[in-house]
C-alpha positions as CSV (number, residue, x, y, z in Angstrom):
1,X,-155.7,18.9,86.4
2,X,-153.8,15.3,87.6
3,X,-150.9,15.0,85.7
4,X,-150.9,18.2,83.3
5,X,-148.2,20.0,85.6
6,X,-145.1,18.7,86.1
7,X,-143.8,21.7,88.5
8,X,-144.9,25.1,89.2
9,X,-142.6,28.3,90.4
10,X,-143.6,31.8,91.2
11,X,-142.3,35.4,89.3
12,X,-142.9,38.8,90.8
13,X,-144.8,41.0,88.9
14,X,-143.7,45.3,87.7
15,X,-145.9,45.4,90.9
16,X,-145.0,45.6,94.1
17,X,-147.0,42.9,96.1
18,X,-148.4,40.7,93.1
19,X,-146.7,38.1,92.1
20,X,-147.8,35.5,88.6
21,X,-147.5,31.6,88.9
22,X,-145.5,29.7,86.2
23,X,-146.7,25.8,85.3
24,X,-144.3,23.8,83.7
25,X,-146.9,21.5,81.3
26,X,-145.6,17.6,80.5
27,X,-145.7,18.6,77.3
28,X,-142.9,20.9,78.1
29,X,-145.1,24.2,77.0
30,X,-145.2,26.7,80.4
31,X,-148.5,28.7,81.5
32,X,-148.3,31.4,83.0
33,X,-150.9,33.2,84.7
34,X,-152.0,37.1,85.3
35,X,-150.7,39.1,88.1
36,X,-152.5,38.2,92.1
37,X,-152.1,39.5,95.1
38,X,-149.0,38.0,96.8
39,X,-151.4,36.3,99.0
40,X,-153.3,34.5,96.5
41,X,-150.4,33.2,94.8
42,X,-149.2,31.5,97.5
43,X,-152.6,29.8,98.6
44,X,-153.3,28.4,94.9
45,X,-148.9,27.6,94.8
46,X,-149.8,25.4,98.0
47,X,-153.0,23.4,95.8
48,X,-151.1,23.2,93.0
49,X,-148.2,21.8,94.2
50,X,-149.9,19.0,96.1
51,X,-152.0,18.2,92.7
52,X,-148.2,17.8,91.3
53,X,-147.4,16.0,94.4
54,X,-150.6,13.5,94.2
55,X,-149.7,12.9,90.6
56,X,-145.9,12.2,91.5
57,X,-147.5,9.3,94.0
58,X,-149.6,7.5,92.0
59,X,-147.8,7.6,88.6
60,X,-150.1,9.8,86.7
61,X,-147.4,11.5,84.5
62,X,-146.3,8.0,83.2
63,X,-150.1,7.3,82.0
64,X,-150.6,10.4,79.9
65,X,-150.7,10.1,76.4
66,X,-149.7,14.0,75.2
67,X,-151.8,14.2,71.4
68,X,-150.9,17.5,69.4
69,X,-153.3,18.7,67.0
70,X,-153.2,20.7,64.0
71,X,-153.1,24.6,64.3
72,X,-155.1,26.4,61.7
C-alpha cells in the first residue's frame, strides 16, 4: 500500500450520511471506493493519509517503477 496513493479526498454519496473515498494512484488512474458510513470514511481517510504521509518521508514514490500490462 506504500507508495501506490499519491493523495486521497472524500465525495458524499446520493445518501445522506455515507460518504465514498477517492485515491489518486501514481499512475495517475483514481479508485474510488463504495459508499460507508460517514464514520468509517473518516477513520480509514485518517490511515490512509498517514500511509501517503509515511511514503512522502521516506521517498517511496520516487522508487516505484509503474509497469503497464497488456489488456485482453
Amino acid at each position: 500500500m506504500i507508495g501506490l496513493a499519491s493523495s486521497a479526498s472524500v465525495e458524499n454519496c446520493d445518501v445522506k450520511g455515507f460518504q465514498r473515498i477517492l485515491l489518486q494512484l501514481v499512475s495517475g488512474k483514481v479508485v474510488t471506493s463504495s459508499c460507508f458510513y460517514t464514520e468509517e470514511v473518516e477513520q480509514s481517510l485518517k490511515v490512509i493519509k498517514t500511509y501517503i504521509e509515511l511514503a512522502r518521508r521516506n521517498d517511496s514514490l520516487g522508487k516505484l517503477t509503474i509497469v503497464k500490462t497488456e489488456e485482453e
